[in-house]
N, C-alpha and C positions, 0 to 999 in steps of 0.2 A: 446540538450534536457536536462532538470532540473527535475528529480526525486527528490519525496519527501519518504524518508523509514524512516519508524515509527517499532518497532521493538524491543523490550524490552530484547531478548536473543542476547547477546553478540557475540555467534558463525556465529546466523544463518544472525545476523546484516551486521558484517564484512564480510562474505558469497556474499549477495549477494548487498554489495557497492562493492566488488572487480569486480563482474563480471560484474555491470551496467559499471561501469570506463572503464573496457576493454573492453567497447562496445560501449565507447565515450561520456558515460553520465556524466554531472554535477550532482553528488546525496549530499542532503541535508537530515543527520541521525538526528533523536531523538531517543528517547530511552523509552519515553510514548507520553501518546492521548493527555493530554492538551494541552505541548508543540508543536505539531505538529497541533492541533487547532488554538495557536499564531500563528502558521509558517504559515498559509492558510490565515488568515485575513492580513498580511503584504505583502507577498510574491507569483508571478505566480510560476507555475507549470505544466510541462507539463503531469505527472505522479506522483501515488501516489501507492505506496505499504505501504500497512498497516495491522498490527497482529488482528484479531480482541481482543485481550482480553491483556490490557496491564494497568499498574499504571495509576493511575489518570484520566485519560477517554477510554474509547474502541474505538475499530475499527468502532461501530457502531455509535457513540458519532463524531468521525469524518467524515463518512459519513452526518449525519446531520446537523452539520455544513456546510459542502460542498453543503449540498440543502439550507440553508438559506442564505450563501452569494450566491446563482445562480452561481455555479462555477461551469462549465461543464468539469473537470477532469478524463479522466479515470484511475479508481480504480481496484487497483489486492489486493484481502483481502488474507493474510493465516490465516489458521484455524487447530486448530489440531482437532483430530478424537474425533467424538461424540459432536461434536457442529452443527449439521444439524439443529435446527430452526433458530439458529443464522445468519446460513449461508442465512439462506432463508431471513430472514428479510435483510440482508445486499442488496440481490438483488433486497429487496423493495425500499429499500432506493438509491437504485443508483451503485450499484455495477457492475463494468464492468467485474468483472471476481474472481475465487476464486483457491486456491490451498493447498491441505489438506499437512501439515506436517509431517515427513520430505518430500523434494520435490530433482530434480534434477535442478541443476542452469541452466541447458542447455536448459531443459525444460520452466524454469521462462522465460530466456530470447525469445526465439518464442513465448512464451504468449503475452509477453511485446509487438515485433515485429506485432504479431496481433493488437493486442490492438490500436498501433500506427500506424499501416498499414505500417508499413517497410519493407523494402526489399520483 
């Protein structure tokens, strides 16, 4: 499985590449929206974690991308508190799931498991 983390805080970045690794995944970091809009026009994916609110494009800027190339990707957005329309639009646009920061990595990953129908 090839994660895509998009992620602009350094802590919560390296956070949760350690735990997807330890959980068998190939994850591919950026650190803003644009770059991770390159990384969706070149590159499959089987997952996509994304901050909504990062340098040079948003969370929501890569969701829409992901509807104009038709790339049916499921998406885990974090969000931190007090971005409730944001969140909602992300669900319009295609969002398979959200989690308000800070969060538990334990947690992230049975979202992810859902998401992917694992185990």
């Amino acid at each position: 499985m090839i994660a895509l983390l998009a992620e602009d805080d350094e802590l919560i970045l390296k956070t949760i590449e350690h735990k997807l690794k330890k959980e068998g995944f190939s994850v591919t970091l950026t650190r803003n929206g644009l770059e991770a809009i390159e990384l969706l026009k070149k590159e499959n994916f089987d997952l996509i974690i994304s901050d909504i609110m990062m340098p040079f494009a948003s969370g929501i800027e890569i969701l829409a991308e992901l509807k104009a190339l038709k790339k049916e990707i499921p998406v885990l957005m974090l969000s931190s508190m007090g971005q409730e329309e944001i969140v909602l639009e992300a669900f319009d646009l295609g969002a398979s799931d959200f989690m308000i920061k800070p969060f538990s990595p334990n947690e992230l990953i049975i979202r992810i498991n859902r998401l992917l129908k694992i185990k």
